[in-house]
Backbone as a chain_set.jsonl record, in Angstrom:
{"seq": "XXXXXXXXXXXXXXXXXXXXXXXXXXXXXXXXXXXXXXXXXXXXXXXXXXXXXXXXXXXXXXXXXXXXXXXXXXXXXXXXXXXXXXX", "coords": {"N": [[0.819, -1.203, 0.0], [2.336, 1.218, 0.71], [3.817, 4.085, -0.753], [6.675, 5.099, -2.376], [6.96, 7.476, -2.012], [5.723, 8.043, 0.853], [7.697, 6.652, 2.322], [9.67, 7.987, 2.184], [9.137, 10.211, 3.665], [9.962, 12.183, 6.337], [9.539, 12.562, 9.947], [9.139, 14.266, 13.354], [8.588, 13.597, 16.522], [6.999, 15.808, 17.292], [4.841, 15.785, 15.018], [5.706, 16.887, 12.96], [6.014, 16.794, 9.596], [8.364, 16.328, 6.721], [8.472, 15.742, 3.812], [10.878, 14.543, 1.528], [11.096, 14.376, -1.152], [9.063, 16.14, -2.671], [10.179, 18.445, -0.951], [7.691, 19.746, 0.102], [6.05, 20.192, 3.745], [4.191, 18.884, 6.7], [1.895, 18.924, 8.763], [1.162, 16.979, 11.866], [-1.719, 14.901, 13.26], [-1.768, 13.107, 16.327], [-2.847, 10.451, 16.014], [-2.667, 10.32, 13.034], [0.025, 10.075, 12.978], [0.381, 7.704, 14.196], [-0.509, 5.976, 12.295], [0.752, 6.361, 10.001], [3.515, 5.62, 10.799], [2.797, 2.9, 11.206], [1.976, 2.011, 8.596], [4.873, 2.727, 7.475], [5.854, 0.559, 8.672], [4.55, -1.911, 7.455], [2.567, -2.937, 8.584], [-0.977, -4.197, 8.556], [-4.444, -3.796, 7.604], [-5.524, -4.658, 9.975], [-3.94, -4.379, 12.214], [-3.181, -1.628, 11.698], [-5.772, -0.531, 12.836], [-5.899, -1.547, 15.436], [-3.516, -0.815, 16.559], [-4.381, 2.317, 16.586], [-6.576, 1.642, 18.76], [-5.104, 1.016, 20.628], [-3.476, 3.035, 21.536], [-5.339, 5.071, 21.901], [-8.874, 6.292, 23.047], [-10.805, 4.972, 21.511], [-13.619, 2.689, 20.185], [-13.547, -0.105, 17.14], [-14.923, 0.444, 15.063], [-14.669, 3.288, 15.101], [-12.084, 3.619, 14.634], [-11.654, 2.879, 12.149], [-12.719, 3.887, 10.331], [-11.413, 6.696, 11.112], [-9.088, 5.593, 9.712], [-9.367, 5.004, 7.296], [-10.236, 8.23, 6.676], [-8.115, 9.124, 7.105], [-6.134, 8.26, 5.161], [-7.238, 8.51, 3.194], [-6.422, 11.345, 2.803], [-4.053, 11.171, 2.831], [-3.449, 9.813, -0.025], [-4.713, 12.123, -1.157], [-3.064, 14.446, -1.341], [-0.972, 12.874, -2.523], [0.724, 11.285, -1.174], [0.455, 8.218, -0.515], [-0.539, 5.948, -2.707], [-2.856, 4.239, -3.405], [-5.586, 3.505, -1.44], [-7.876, 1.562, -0.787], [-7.812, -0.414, 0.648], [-8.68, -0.499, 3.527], [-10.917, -1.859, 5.162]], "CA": [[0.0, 0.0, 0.0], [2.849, 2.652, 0.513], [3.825, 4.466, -2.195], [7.852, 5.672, -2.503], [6.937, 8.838, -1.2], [5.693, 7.839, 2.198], [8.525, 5.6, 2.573], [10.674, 9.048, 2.298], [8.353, 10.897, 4.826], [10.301, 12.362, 7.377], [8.499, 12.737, 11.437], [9.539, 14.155, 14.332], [7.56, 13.435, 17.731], [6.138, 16.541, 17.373], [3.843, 15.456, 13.712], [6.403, 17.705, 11.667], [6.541, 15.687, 8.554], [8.706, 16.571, 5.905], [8.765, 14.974, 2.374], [12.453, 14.941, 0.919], [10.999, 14.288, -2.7], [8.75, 17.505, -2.7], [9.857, 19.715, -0.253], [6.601, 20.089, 1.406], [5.848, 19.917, 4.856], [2.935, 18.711, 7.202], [1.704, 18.602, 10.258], [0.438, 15.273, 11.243], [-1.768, 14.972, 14.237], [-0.818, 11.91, 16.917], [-3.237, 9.478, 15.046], [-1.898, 10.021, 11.769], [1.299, 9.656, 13.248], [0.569, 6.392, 14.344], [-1.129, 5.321, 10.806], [1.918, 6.622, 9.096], [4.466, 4.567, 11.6], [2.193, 1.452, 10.77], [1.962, 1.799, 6.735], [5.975, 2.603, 6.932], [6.355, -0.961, 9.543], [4.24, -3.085, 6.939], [0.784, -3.012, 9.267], [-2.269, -4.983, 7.524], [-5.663, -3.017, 8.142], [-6.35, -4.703, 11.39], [-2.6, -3.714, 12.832], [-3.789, -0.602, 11.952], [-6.928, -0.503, 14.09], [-5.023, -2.377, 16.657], [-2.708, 0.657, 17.018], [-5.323, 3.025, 17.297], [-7.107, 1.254, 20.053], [-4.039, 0.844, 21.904], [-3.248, 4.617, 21.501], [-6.441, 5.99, 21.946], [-10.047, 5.866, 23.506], [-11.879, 4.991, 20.917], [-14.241, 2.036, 19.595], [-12.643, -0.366, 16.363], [-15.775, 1.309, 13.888], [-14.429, 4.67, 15.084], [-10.977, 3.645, 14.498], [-11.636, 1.944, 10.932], [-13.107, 5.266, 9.84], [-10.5, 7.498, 11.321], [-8.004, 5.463, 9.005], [-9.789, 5.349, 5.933], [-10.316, 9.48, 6.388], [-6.634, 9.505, 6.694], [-5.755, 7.674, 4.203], [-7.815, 9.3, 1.671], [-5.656, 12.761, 2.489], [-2.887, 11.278, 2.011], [-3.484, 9.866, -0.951], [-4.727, 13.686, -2.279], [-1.578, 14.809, -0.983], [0.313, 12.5, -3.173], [1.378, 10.853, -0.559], [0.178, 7.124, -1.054], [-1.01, 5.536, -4.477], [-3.9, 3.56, -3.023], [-6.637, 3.935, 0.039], [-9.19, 1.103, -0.232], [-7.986, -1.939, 1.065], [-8.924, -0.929, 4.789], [-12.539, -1.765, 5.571]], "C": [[0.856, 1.258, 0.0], [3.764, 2.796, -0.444], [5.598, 4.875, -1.837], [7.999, 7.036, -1.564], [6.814, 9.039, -0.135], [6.417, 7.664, 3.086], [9.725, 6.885, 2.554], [10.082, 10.195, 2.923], [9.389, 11.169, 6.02], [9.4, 12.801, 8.258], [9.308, 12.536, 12.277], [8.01, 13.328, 15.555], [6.663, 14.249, 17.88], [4.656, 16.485, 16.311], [4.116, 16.577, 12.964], [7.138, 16.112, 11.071], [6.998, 16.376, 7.586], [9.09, 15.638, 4.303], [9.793, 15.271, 1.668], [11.936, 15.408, -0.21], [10.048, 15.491, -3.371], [9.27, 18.624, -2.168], [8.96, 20.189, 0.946], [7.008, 19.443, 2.855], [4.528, 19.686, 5.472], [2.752, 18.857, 8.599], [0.767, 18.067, 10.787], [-0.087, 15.32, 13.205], [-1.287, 13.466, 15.197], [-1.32, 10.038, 16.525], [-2.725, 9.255, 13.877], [-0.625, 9.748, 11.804], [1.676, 8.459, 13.031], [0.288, 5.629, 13.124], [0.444, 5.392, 10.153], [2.775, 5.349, 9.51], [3.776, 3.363, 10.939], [2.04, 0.998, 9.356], [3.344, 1.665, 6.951], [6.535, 1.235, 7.359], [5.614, -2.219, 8.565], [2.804, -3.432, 7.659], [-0.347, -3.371, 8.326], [-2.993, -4.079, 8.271], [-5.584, -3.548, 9.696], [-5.352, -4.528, 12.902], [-2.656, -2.336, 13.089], [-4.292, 0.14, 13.219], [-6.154, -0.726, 15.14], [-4.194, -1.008, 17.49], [-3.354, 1.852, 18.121], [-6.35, 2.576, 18.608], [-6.884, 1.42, 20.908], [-4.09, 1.974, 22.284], [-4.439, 5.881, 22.232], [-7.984, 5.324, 22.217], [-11.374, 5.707, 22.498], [-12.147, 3.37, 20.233], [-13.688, 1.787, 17.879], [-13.743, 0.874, 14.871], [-15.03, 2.798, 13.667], [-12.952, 4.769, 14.569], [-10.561, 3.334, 12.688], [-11.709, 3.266, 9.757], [-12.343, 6.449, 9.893], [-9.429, 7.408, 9.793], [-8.445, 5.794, 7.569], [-9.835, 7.024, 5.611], [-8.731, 9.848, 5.895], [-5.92, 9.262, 5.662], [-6.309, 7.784, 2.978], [-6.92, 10.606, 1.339], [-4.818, 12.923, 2.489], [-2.461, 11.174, 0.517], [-3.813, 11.471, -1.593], [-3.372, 14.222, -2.116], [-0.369, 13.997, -1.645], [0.868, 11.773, -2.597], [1.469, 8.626, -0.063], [-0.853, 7.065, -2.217], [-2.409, 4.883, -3.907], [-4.635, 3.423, -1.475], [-7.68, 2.732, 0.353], [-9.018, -0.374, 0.292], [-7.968, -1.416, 2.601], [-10.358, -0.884, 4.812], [-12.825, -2.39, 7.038]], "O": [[0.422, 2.28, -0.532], [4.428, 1.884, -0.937], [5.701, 4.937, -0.612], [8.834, 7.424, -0.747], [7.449, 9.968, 0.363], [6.317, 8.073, 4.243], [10.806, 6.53, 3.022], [10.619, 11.269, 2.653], [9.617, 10.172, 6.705], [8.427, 13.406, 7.808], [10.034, 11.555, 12.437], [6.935, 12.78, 15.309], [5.602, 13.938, 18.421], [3.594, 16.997, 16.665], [3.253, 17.237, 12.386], [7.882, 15.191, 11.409], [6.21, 17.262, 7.256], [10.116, 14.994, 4.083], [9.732, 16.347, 1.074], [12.099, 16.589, -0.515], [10.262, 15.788, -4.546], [9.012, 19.726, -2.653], [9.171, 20.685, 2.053], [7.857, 18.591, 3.117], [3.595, 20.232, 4.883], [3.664, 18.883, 9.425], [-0.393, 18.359, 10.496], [0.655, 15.601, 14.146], [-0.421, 12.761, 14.678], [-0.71, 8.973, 16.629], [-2.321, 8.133, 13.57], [-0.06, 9.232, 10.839], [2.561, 7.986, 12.319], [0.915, 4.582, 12.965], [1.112, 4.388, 9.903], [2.815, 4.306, 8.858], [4.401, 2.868, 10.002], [1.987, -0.182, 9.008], [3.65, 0.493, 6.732], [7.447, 0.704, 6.727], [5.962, -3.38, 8.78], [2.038, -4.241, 7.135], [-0.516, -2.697, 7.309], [-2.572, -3.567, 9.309], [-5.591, -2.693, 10.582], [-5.694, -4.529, 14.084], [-2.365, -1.788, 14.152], [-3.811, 0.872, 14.084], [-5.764, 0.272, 15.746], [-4.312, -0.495, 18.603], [-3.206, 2.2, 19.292], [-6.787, 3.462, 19.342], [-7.539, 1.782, 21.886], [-4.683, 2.207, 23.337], [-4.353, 6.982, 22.776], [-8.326, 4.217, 21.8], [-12.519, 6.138, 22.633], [-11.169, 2.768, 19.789], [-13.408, 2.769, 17.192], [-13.31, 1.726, 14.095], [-14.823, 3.361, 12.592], [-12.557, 5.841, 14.112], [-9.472, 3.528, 12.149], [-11.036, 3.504, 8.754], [-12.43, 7.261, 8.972], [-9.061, 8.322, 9.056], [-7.966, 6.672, 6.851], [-9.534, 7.343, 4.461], [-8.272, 10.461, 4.931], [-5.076, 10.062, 5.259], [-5.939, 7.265, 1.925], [-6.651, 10.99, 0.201], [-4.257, 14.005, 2.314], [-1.651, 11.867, -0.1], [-3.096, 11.902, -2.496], [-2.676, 14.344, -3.124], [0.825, 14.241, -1.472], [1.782, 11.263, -3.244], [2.362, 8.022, 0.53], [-1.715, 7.881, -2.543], [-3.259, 5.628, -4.395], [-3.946, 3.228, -0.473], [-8.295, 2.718, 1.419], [-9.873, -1.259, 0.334], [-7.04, -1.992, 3.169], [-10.953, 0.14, 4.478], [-13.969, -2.4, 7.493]]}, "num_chains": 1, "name": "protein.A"}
């Protein structure tokens, strides 16, 4: 699922992400953090979730949905090629 570009994502602790291969910069809140960390470690959808559970107080529906949002704005952002294999 991650695209070249992800995979050259720089992140501090703070959710300053910098992309070598553009330039740009982001700022990634502590969920997307964790999504990111888990696409760049190889994480299947439910590693994913798993994450977010751990991380945070929320229910797997709420967590399933979080990712998919995220993972749609990265993809606009260029930043992965493909979004729909988490359901």
């Amino acid at each position: 699922m991650q695209t070249a570009t992800l995979r050259e994502l720089l992140m501090n602790d703070n959710g300053f992400a910098f992309d070598r291969t553009t330039g740009y910069t982001y700022t990634i809140n502590g969920a997307g953090m964790e999504i990111i960390r888990g696409l760049k470690e190889g994480d299947s959808d439910e590693q994913l979730v798993a994450r977010l559970l751990d991380a945070y107080d929320v229910d797997a529906l709420t967590a399933r949905h979080d990712i998919e949002v995220f993972l749609g704005q990265l993809q606009r952002y260029g930043l992965l090629a493909l979004c729909e294999e988490v359901a």
